[in-house]
N, C-alpha and C positions, 0 to 999 in steps of 0.2 A: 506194444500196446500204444496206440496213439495218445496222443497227449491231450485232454480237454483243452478247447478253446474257449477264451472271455466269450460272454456274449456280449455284442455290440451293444450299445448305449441305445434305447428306443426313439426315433423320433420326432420330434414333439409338432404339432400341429402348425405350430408359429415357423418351426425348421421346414417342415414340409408345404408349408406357402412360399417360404425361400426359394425352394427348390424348383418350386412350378417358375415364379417369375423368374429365376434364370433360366431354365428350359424353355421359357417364350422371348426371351431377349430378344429383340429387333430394335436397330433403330438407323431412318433415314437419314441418320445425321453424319454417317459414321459406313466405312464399308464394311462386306461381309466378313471380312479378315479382323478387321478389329475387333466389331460384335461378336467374334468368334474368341479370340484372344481373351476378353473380358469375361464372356460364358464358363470360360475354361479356368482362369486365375481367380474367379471367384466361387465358383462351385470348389476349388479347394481348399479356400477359406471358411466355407460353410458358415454364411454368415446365420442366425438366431433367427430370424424373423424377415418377413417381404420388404419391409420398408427399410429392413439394413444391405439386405442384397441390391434392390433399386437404387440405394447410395452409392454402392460400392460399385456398381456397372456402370453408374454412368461418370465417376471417377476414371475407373479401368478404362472404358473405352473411349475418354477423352485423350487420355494417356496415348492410347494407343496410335490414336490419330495422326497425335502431334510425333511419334515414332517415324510412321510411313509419310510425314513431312520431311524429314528429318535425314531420314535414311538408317534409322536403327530394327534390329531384328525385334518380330512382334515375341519375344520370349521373355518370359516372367525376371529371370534373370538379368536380362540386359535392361526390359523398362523401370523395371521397380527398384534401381539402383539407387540407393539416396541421391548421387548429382543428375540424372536424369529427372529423378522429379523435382530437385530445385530447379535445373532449368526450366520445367516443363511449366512450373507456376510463375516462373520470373518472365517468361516472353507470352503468357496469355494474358497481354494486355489488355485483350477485349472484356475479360472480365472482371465483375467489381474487385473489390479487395477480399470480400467476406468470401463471396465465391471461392477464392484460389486458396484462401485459407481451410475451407473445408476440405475443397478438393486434395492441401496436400496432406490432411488431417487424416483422410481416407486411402490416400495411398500409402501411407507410412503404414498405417493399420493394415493393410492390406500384406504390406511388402512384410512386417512381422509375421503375421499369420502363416505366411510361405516359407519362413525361413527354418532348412530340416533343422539347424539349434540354434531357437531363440534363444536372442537372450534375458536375462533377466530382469523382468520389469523394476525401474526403481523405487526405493522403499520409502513409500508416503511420510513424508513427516510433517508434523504437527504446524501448524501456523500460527507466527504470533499472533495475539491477539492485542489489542489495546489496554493499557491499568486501567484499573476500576478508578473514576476520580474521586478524591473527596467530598464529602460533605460538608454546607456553610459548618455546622457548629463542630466538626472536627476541624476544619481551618481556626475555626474560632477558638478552640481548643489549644492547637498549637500557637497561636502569637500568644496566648496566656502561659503556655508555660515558657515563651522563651521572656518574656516578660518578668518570671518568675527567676529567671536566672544569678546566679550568686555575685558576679562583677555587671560593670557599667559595659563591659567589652562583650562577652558574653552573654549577654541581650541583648545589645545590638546585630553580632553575627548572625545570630540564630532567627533573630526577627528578618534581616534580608535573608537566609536561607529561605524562609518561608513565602516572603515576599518576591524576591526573583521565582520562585519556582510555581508557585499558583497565582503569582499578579502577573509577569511577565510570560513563562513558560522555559523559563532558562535550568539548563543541567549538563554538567561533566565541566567540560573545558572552558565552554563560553561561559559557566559561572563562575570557575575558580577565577577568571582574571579578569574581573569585573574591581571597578579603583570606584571610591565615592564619588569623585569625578565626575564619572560616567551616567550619574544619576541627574537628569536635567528637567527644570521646566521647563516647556515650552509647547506654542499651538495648542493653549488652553487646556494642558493636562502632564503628567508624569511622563520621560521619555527615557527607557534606557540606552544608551547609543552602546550595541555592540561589536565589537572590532573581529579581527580574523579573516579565516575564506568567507564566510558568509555573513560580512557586516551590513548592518541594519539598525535601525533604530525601532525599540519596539515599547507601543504603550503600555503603561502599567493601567492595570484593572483599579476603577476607581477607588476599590475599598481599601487596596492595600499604599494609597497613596501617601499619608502620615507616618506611619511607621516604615516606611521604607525611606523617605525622606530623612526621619531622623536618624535611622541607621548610615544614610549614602556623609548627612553631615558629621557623623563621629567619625568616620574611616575617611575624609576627604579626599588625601592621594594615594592613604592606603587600599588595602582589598578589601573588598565589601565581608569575606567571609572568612576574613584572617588571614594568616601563614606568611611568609616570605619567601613558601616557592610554590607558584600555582598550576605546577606539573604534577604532583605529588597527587594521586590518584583517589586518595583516601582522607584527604584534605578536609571534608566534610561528616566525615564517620561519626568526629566525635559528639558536632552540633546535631548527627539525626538522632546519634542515642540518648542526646541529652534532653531532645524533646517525644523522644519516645519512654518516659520514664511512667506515665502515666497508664495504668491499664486498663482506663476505660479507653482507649483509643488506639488505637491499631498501629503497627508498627510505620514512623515517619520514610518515606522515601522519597525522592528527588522525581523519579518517573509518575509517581501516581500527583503529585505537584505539578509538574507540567499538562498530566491528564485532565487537569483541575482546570488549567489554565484553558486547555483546549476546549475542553464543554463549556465552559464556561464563554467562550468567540463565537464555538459556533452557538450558542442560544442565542446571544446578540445578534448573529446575521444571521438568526432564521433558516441555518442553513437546513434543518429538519424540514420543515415547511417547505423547503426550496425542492430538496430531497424527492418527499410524498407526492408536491404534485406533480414533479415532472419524470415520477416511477423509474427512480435513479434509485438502487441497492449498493451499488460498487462505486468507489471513487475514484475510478481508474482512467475514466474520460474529463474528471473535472479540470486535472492540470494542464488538458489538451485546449479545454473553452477555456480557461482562466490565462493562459499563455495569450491569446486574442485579443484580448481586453485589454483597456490601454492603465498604466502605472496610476495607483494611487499615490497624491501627494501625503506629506507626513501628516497634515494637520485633516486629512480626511479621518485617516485611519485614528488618529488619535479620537475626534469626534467621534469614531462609531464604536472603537475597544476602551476608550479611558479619558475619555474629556472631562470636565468639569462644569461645560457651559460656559465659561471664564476665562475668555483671553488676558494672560498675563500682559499682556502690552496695554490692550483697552481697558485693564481693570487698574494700571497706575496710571492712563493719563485721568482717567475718572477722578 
């Protein structure tokens, strides 16, 4: 007895527009071998729709072209080799950049499609996303309770815990080894000079000026957040539990501090505004324009994240 066969999948309107425009493929750009090539690696693809088949053809039979430059055989296997299509988008310099990105977008999709065991697509995972920053009166919230703390020591810690991380934006490393030191006037506003791979000097947000100040003078060469070793990972654990004791407020942590710190720049430079009008969603391209532009000095930035209006210098010869 013969064995029932599956019935094939029906198909769908959008597949069978596909199908026409590869069954009409021409194109003068390109010879009959190629166009032919492309009609044939793409009809096995079976792309969904016209306008995915008209991507993939003329991906395919650009490919192709560059083959019979070349001297490689017009067959599925030999063009749609991963180093055949990098070379093939690395030497078609006449095209822009997006161009070749499609293209080799299209032939990799392509080159899967064809393969008797794909393999398997990788498994999406999750994207960070940014912390949620705080709120003024949960900032406000926390310098009260480290205020509220039981020694002269432990107010102080807890108030620069709070203050490097929502005035400045500082967390992990570069906070543990922060000296009182390192807390400076200067160019008419708070400056913390941080050391490391990536030293800087970075303004303190105006509000958290005084109590950072008097915390950076109680620890003067010591560390701003205690301990005696500022490798120790956990060095700070005990200052977030001690200002997370409060249950109207949400558990303290160093990330959604620097979160703070961050919304809190770009409101000042507008960067939203900058965003909307120039229908920027991704800030993928900013550090490309931003590398262009030539170095802020200290006392700019200080003026536009944490001045005072008050130059220390011109405010004692006054």
């Amino acid at each position: 007895m013969a064995s029932a066969r599956r019935p094939m999948p029906a198909r769908t309107d959008a597949a069978r527009a596909g199908d026409a425009v590869i069954g009409a493929y021409a194109s003068a750009s390109v010879s009959a071998e190629a166009a032919a090539f492309a009609r044939a690696v793409v009809a096995r693809a079976g792309p969904g729709t016209g306008a995915r088949a008209k991507a993939l053809l003329f991906a395919a039979s650009r490919l192709a072209r560059f083959g019979e430059r070349v001297g490689l055989e017009l067959r599925a296997e030999v063009l749609l080799h991963s180093s055949v299509i990098e070379r093939f988008v690395v030497e078609e310099g006449a095209l822009s950049p997006a161009t070749r990105r499609t293209l080799r977008t299209n032939l990799r999709a392509l080159a899967r499609a064809l393969e008797a065991h794909p393999r398997p697509e990788p498994v999406p995972l999750p994207r960070e996303r940014a912390k949620a920053p705080y709120g003024e009166a949960e900032i406000a919230g926390y310098l009260r309770l480290a205020a509220a703390q039981p020694t002269v020591a432990r107010r102080m810690r807890a108030a620069a815990l709070v203050c490097l991380g929502a005035g400045a934006g500082l967390v992990g490393t570069e906070l543990r080894h922060l000296r009182g030191d390192d807390v400076v006037r200067r160019c008419g506003g708070l400056v913390v000079v941080v050391g490391g791979p990536r030293a800087r000097a970075v303004p303190v947000l105006r509000r958290f000026h005084e109590p950072l100040r008097e915390a950076a003078r109680f620890a003067g060469k010591g560390y701003l957040v205690g301990g005696s070793n500022p490798g120790r990972k956990n060095l700070t654990d005990a200052l977030a539990a001690a200002l997370s004791a409060d249950p109207a407020l949400p558990r303290l942590e160093p990330g959604r501090l620097r979160a703070s710190w961050l919304s809190e720049c770009a409101r000042l430079i507008g960067l939203k505004a900058f965003m909307q009008a120039a229908g920027v969603r991704c800030s993928q391209r900013l550090g490309d324009l931003v590398a262009r532009l030539p170095e802020p000095d200290e006392e700019q930035a200080v003026a536009l994240l944490g001045g005072t209006g008050e130059h220390p210098d011109r405010a004692a010869a006054a």
